[in-house]
N, C-alpha and C positions, 0 to 999 in steps of 0.2 A: 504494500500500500504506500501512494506517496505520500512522503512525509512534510505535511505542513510546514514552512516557515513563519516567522512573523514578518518577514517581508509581505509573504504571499496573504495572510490575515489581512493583514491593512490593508493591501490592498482591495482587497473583498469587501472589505467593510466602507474605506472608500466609495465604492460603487453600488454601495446597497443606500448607502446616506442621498447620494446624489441621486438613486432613484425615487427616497422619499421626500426630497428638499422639489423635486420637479413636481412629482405628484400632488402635494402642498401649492408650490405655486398655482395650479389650475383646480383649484375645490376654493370653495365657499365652506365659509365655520358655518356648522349645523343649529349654531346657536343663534339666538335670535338680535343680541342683545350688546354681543363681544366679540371681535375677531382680530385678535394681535396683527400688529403691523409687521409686513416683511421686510427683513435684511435685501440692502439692494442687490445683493449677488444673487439672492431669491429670485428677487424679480424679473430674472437678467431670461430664467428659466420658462417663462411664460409663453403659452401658445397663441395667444390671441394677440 
């Protein structure tokens, strides 16, 4: 079995963050009331 690095971690982790910083950017807070403001490198990520 290969054997994991912590290079190779990070990076994984890396690209799992970036797929929920994107998915973030394009949703609406489900809340009616509150929805934090996004980091501009957030924004950067937007589809519309």
């Amino acid at each position: 079995m290969k054997k994991v690095t912590r290079k190779n971690l990070s990076t994984i982790i890396e690209k799992i963050a970036f797929k929920i910083a994107a998915e973030d950017a394009n949703s609406a807070c489900p809340c009616i009331s509150y929805q934090p403001k996004l980091p501009k490198s957030v924004k950067k990520l937007r589809k519309f």
